[in-house]
Every structure is written in structure tokens, then in C-alpha cells.
C-alpha positions in Angstrom: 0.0 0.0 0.0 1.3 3.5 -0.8 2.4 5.4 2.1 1.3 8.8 2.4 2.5 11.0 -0.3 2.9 14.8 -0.5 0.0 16.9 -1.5 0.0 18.1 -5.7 0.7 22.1 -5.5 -1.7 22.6 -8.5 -1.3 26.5 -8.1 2.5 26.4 -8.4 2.0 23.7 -11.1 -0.8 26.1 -13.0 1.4 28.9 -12.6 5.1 27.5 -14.0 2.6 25.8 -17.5 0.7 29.3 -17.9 4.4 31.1 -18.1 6.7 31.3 -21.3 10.0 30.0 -21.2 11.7 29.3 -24.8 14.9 27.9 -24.8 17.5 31.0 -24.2 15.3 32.4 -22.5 13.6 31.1 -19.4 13.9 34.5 -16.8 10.0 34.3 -16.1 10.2 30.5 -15.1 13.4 31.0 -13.5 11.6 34.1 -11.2 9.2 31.8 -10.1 11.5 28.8 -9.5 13.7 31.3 -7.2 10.6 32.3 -5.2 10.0 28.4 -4.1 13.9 27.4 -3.8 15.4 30.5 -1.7 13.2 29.4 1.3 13.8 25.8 1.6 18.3 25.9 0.4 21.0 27.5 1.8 22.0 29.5 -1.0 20.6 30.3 -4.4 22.7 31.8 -7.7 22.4 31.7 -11.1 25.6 30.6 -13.3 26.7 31.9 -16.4 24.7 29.5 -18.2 21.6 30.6 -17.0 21.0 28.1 -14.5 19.4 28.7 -11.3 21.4 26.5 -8.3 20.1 25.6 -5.2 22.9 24.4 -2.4 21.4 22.2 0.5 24.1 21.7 3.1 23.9 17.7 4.1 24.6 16.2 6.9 27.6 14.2 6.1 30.4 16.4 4.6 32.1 13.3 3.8 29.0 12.1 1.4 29.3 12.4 -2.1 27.1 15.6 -3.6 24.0 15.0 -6.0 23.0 17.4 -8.6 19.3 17.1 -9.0 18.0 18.7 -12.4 15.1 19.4 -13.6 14.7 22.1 -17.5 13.0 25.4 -17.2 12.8 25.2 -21.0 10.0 24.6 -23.1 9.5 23.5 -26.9 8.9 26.7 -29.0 9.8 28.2 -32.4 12.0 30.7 -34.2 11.3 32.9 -36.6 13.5 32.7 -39.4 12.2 35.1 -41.4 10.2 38.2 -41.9 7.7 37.8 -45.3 6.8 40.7 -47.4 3.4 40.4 -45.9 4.0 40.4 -42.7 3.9 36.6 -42.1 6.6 34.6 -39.8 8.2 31.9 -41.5 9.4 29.7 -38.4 11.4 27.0 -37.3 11.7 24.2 -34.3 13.2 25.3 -31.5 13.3 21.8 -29.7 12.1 18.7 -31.1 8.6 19.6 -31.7 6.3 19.3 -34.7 3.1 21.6 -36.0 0.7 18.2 -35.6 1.5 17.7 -32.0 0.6 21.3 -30.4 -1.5 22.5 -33.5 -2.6 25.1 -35.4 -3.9 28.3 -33.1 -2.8 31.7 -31.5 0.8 31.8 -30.6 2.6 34.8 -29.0 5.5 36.1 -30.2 8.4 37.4 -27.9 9.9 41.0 -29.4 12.5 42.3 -28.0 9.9 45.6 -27.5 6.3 44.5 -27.3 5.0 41.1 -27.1 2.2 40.2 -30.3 -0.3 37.6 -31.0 -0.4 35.4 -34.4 -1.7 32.2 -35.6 -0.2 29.4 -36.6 -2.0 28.4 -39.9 -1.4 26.4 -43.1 -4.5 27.7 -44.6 -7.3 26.8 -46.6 -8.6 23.2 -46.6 -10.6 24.1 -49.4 -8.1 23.9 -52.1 -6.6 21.9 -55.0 -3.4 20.4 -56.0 -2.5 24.2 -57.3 -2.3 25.5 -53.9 1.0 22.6 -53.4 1.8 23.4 -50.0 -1.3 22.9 -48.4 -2.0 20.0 -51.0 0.8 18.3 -49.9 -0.7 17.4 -46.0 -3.8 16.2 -47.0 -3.9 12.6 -46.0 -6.3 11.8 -49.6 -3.7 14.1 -51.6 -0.3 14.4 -50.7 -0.1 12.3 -47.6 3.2 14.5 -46.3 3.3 14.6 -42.5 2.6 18.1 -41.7 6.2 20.2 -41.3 7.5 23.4 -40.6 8.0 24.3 -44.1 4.1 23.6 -44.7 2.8 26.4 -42.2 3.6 29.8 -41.2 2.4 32.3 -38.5 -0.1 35.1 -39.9 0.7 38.5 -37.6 -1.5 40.9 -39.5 1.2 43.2 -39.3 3.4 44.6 -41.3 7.3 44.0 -41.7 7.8 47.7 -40.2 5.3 47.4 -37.5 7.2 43.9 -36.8 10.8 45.2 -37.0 9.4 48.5 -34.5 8.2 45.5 -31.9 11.9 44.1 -32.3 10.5 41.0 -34.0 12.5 39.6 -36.4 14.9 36.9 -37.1 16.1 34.8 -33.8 12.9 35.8 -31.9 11.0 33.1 -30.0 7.4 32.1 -30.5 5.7 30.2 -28.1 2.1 28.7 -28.0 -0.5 31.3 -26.5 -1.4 31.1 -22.7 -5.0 30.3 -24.1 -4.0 27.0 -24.5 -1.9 26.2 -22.0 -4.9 25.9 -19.2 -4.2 22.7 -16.9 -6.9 20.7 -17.6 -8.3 18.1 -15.1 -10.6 15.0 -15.6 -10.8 11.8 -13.9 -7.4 10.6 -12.2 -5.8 12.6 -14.8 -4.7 15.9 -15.5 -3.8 16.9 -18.6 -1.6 20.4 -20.3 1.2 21.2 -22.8 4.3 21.3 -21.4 4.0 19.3 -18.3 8.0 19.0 -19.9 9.5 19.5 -17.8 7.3 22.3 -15.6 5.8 19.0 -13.8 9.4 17.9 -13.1 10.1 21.2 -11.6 7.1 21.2 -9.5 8.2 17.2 -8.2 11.8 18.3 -7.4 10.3 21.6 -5.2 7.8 19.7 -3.2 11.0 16.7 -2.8 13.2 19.8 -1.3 9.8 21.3 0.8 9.5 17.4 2.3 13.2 16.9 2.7 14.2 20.4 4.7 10.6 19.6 6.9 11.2 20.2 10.6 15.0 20.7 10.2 15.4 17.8 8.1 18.7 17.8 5.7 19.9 15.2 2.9 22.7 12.7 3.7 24.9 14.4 1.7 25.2 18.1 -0.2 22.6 18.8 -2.9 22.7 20.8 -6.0 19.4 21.3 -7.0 19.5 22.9 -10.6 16.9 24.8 -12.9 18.3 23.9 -16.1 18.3 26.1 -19.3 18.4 24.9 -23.1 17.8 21.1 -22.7 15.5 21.1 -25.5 18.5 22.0 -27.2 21.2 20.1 -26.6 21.1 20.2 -22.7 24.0 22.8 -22.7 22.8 24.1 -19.3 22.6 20.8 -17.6 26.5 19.9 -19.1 27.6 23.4 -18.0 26.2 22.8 -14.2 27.7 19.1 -14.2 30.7 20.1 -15.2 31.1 23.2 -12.9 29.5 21.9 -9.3 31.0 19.2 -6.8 29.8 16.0 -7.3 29.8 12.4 -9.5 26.5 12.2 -9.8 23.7 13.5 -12.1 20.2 13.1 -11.4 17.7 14.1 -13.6 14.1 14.6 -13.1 11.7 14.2 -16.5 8.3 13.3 -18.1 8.9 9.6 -19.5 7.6 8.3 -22.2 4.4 5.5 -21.9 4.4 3.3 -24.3 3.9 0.1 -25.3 7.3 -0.9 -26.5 8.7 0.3 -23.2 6.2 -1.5 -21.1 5.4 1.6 -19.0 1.7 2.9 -18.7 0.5 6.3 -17.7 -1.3 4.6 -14.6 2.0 3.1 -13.8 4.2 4.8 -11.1 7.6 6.3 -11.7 9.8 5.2 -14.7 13.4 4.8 -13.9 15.6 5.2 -16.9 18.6 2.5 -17.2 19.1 3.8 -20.5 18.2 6.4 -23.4 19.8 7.6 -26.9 22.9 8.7 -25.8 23.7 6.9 -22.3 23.7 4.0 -20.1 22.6 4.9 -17.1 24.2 3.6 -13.9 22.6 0.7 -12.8 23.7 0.8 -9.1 21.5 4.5 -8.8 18.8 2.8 -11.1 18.6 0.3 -9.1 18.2 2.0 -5.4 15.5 4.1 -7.4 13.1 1.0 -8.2 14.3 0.0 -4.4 12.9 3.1 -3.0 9.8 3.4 -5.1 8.9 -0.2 -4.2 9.3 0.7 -0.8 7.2 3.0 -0.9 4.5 0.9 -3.1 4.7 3.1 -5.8 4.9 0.4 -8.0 8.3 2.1 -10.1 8.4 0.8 -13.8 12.3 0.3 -14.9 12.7 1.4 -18.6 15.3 1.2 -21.6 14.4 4.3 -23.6 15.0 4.9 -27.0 14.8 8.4 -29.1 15.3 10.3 -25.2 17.4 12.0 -24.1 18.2 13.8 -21.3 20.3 16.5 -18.8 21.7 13.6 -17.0 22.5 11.5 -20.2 23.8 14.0 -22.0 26.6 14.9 -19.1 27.2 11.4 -19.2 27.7 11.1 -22.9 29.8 14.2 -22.9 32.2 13.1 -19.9 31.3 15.9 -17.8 29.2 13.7 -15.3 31.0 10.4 -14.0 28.0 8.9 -13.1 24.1 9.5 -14.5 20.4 8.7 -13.0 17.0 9.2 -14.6 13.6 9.8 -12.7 10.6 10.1 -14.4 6.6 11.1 -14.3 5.0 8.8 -16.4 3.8 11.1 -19.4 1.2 10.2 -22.0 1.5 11.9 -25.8 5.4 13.6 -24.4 6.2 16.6 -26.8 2.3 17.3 -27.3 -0.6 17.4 -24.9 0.9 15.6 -22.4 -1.7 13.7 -19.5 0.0 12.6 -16.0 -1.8 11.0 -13.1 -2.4 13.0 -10.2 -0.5 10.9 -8.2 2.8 11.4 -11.2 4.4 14.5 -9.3 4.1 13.4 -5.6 5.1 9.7 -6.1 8.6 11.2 -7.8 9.0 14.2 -5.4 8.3 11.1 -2.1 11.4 8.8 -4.3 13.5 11.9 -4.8 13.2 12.4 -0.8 13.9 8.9 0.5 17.4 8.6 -2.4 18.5 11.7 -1.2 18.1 11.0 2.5 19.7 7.3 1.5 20.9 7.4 -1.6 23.5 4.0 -0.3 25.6 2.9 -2.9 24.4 5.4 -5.5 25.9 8.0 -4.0 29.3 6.3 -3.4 32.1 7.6 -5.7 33.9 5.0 -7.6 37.4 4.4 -6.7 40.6 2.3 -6.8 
């Protein structure tokens, strides 16, 4: 039987999906991710990747450190160009496609003024003459809907554009009108849940963990990570730069047939992904823990994922790499998590970093 988990913070979680935080440029989630940390660490900064670091002293100063991470980022575009007319011809900014988020108001991020457009391909009602609409119909052209098949429509002109310093290199986001948290059932359901849901777990893990005076067996490093959409360069820069062997980080996982998880499931621990082997001695301890505390943890070998954690790994700037996971149905779209997904992660993240045993143990010899 579960034991008693942590209440879901569904205002911080409402608040952290309704705010806009492209890759390069994640200040407004970083704000609100300061607000929650500075009270429960012992010191907050941000590094010169962007990055905001929380440092909770542990009580062994002989333990190994654990960098904790969890992306402020979120899937977005770039404009790549201004059109004659006014239009926004726009790329992926991220690994994210027009099909899974679809077409609808977006708002665009000048360096002046902020505006509203729509993402549109155009007219259903046309021929084979009209080629690039042609080409996505399913009875026609039966091409999978890309970024060179839609644009965003401003009803602006180039000059109006280029006076809200919009232009090439400026993120566009999908509007807040869409981005409502949406709850039916057992379920809740939002864009973006990656990774603001992670964030959310990893707070209410450091709220349970510093409870009445408590502290973690060792020091934690509990990072806000920018650009992982992107390459994880945040995440890489804060693994290299911080004490420690050991990267944990804290996702949406896929569920999916081929990786025998389910949405209902609890939390998937990674032992691998696209780029790195996890290490099976802090995979382990995670399914350990999880069991423990009958959360029923479903082990995966992940393919096409990648993560902060994996990529340090891959890179060489993190000896050792762990993955925890909210199990996330439809992950780089409209995502749907359990309402049990965030405090069954943030009650594992708690008990490994209280006794993380042999995970925690840098290799010697």
C-alpha cells in the first residue's frame, strides 16, 4: 500500500505551465522557480549558463554531492524570417512538430512588445494548385505536416514587426490560451508538463526533505536547467562546474507500449536512453525506493530520449548518470500525468537523497 504522499501544488503547477520559457530564455520560469527554492536551500545563484542553483548543506560532509536537475525550458519556435506580408516563417526550436501542439494563437516574444499570431497552413478548401497545403492532406499528398508547410499570420506589417523588435532569432511560443491545466478523472492533462511538472516534483521533494530541520545525507545541488531542448548545454555546464559524481535528472517519461510503461503506472526509472547508459547501481536503489514505498516504479530502456543527466554522461562531464521520471502520455504534445505522477517522484526523490547508499558512493581504486 502507498504510504502517504505529498500533496500536488496545483497552483505552483498552474502557474510554472501558464508562463513562457523558450529555450535562451527562461527568466520568467526562472523568477518563479527562485521564489519556491530560496526558502527551503542555503543559498541560491544563477551561473553563467543561466541556471538557477540551489545548495542544501547535508549532513555528512564526507557524502558524495547529488546534482538534482530538472529544465526550465520549453518546446517553442523561431522565426527565421520576416515575409513581405507580414507573415513569420518559423522554425523548431526543440524537437517539436506543428501536428502535436497544433494550429492556433501563438505569441510572439519582441525584444519591445510582445504580439499575438496564428499558426495556420491555410485553406482546406483547395486543389493540388495550392501545393503546400496540398501536400498534408492525408487523400492528396499524404506528407506529415512540417515546418515548411505552415507559417504564422501577424496581420502586421514588416515595419510594425521590426518597430516591436521582432524579427529573425525571436522566439514564439504557444499562447497562454492553451496552455490551461486541464483536469478529468485521475488525470490531468496540459502542454508542457515537460519539464514544468518535473520542476514542480523536485520543489515539493526539497519542501519534504528540509521539513522540521530535516537535511539530505549528503550536499545537494538542486538545478533549474536552461536549453535542454536544445542540446542540454545548461545541464552539461552545471555538471561540469559543481562538486559531485552524480547526475540526477528529473523528466516526463515516455508510456508506451514498446517500453512497457503505462501512464497509470508509477515512476519510470531510466537505465538507459539515446545517448547513455545509465548507472545501474543509482537505477537500481531508485526502483528500491519506489517499491518501498509501493509506488509500484516501472524500470525502462528508452530509445529516441534524451536527457540532462544522459547527456553529461555522454559528454564526460558527469561520472555517473540517474533518470527519474513522471510517467507522461502523448510527451512533446498534450501531455496527461496521473495525479499521483508528481508526488510519487517528489516522495522517491526524498527517501534517495536521505539514503541514496551505494548510489551516492564515488567509484574508486
Amino acid at each position: 500500500m502507498n504510504q502517504a504522499l505529498p500533496e500536488l501544488d496545483h497552483v505552483l503547477l498552474r502557474e510554472l505551465l501558464a508562463t513562457y520559457g523558450p529555450c535562451g530564455q527562461e527568466d520568467a520560469v526562472r523568477d518563479i522557480c527562485r521564489r519556491e527554492l530560496e526558502p527551503l536551500v542555503d543559498e541560491t545563484w544563477v551561473d553563467a549558463a543561466g541556471n538557477l542553483v540551489g545548495w542544501l548543506r547535508g549532513q555528512d560532509s564526507g557524502a558524495s554531492p547529488v546534482r538534482v536537475m530538472a529544465h526550465m525550458d520549453e518546446l517553442s519556435m523561431l522565426v527565421k524570417r520576416v515575409e513581405s506580408d507580414g507573415s513569420l516563417h518559423v522554425t523548431q526550436l526543440g524537437t517539436m512538430y506543428p501536428g502535436n501542439f497544433g494550429l492556433g494563437p501563438v505569441v510572439i516574444l519582441g525584444d519591445r512588445e510582445r504580439l499575438t499570431g496564428v499558426l495556420t497552413l491555410g485553406s482546406e478548401h483547395t486543389t493540388k494548385e495550392s501545393r503546400r497545403i496540398w501536400e498534408t492532406k492525408p487523400d492528396q499528398g499524404d506528407k506529415a505536416m512540417d515546418w515548411s508547410h505552415v507559417y504564422v499570420f501577424t496581420g502586421r506589417t514588416p515595419e510594425e514587426l521590426a518597430r516591436a523588435g521582432i524579427g529573425p532569432g525571436t522566439r514564439v511560443c504557444i499562447d497562454g490560451s492553451k496552455r490551461t491545466l486541464v483536469e478529468f478523472g485521475d488525470y490531468l492533462g496540459c502542454y508542457f508538463m515537460d519539464d514544468r511538472a518535473a520542476i514542480v516534483a523536485v520543489v515539493q521533494a526539497l519542501r519534504e526533505l528540509v521539513r522540521d530541520g530535516g537535511r539530505p545525507a549528503g550536499d545537494v545541488y538542486a538545478v533549474f536547467t536552461t536549453n535542454e531542448e536544445i542540446g542540454a548545454a545548461g545541464g552539461s555546464y552545471a555538471s561540469r562546474t559543481l562538486p559531485g559524481d552524480l547526475t540526477l535528472a528529473v523528466e516526463v517519461g515516455p508510456t508506451e507500449a514498446e517500453y512497457s510503461t503505462t501512464c497509470s503506472g508509477g515512476p519510470i526509472v531510466g537505465y538507459s536512453d539515446a545517448l547513455s547508459v545509465y548507472d545501474k547501481v543509482v537505477a537500481d536503489r531508485l526502483v528500491d525506493i519506489a517499491a518501498g514505498l509501493g509506488l509500484d516504479p516501472q524500470p525502462a530502456v528508452l530509445g529516441a530520449f534524451e536527457s540532462d543527466a544522459s547527456h553529461a554522461k555522454a559528454s564526460g562531464v558527469s561520472a555517473r548518470a540517474g533518470l527519474l521520471c513522471l510517467p507522461t502520455m502523448s510527451t512533446h504534445g498534450y501531455e496527461v500525468i496521473t495525479r499521483a505522477a508528481i508526488p510519487s517522484v517528489a516522495a522517491t526523490l526524498v527517501a534517495f537523497l536521505r539514503e541514496p547508499g551505494p548510489a551516492a558512493t564515488a567509484l574508486t581504486g
